[in-house]
N, C-alpha and C positions, 0 to 999 in steps of 0.2 A: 526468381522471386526468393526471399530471404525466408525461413522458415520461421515458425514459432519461436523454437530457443533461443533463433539469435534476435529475434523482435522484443521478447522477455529478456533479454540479456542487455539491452542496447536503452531498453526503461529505465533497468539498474545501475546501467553507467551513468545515465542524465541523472537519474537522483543523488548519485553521489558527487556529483556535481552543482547539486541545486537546482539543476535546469527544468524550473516546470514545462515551458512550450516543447521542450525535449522527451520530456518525461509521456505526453499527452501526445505524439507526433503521429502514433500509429492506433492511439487508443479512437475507435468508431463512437461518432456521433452521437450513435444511440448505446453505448457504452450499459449494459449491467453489474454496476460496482458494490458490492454487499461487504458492508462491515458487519463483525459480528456482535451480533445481543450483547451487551454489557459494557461494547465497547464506547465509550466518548462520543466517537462519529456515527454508533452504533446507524443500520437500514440498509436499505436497496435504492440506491440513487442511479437516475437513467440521462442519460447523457453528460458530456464533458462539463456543460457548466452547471448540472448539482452534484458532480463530482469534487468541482473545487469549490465551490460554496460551501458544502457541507461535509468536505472531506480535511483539502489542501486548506484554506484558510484558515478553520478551527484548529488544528494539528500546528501551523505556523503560529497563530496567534498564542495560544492556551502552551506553548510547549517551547521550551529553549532545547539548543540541540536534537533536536530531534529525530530519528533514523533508521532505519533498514539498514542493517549487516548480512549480509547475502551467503551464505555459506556453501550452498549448492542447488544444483538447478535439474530435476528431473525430466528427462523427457518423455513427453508420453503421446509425440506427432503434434496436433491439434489444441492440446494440451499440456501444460507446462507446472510442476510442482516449485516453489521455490519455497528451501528450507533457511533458515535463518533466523535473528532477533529482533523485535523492535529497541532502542534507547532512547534517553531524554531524561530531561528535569519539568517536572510539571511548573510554570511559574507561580502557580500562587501559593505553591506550597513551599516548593522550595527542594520536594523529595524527587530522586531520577528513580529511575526504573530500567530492570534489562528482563524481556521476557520473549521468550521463544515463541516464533513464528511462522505459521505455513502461509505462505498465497497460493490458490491457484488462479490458472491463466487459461481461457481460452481465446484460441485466435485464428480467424475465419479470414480470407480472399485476402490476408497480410496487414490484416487489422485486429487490432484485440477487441471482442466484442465484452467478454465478461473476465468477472474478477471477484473469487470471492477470498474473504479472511479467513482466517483459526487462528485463536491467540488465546493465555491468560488472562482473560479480563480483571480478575482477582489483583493479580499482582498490580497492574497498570489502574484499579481504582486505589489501592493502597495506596498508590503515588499519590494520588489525588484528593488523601485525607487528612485532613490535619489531624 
């Protein structure tokens, strides 16, 4: 059975890839996905499809280039830290953004069940103001 970090790991390759059915392979059904307060997609969305409704779609639609930059990956067994940035250009504004990022990951019987953010919301509404 493949552990945590390389199931968190193998997310980050689909994304960098664009692979959403990739990205979602190992994510569970009943999935608890938490963006943070401030954020865009800010809430706690529970399962894959109001993960991509109100995660993945808005994020694709509202944002050109958009992305995770991966820098390093904690292990913590069960639990998985990933340090890195978000980027992008907001479309309607026209401003990008680079702002430092934690996920955490946890992932149970080789599935990820939750997922929460930490980010600068700050920076990333400043993209978002004319």
């Amino acid at each position: 059975m493949r552990t945590a970090l390389q199931i968190v790991k193998e997310h980050y390759a689909a994304s960098d890839r664009h692979d959403l059915p990739g990205m979602l392979a190992d994510v569970s059904p009943q999935v608890r996905w938490t963006e943070m307060a401030g954020f865009p997609t800010a809430g706690t969305w529970v399962g894959r499809d109001q993960v991509i409704a109100n995660v993945f779609e808005p994020v694709g639609r509202d944002w050109s280039a958009f992305g995770f930059t991966l820098e390093r990956l904690i292990d913590g067994g069960d639990e998985v830290a990933a340090l890195g940035h978000y980027h992008g250009t907001y479309r309607a504004t026209g401003k990008s953004m680079r702002v430092r990022t934690l996920h955490l990951w946890r992932v149970e019987a080789g599935q990820i069940v939750a997922f929460e953010q930490f980010t600068d919301t700050l920076l990333v509404a400043r993209a978002m103001t004319r």
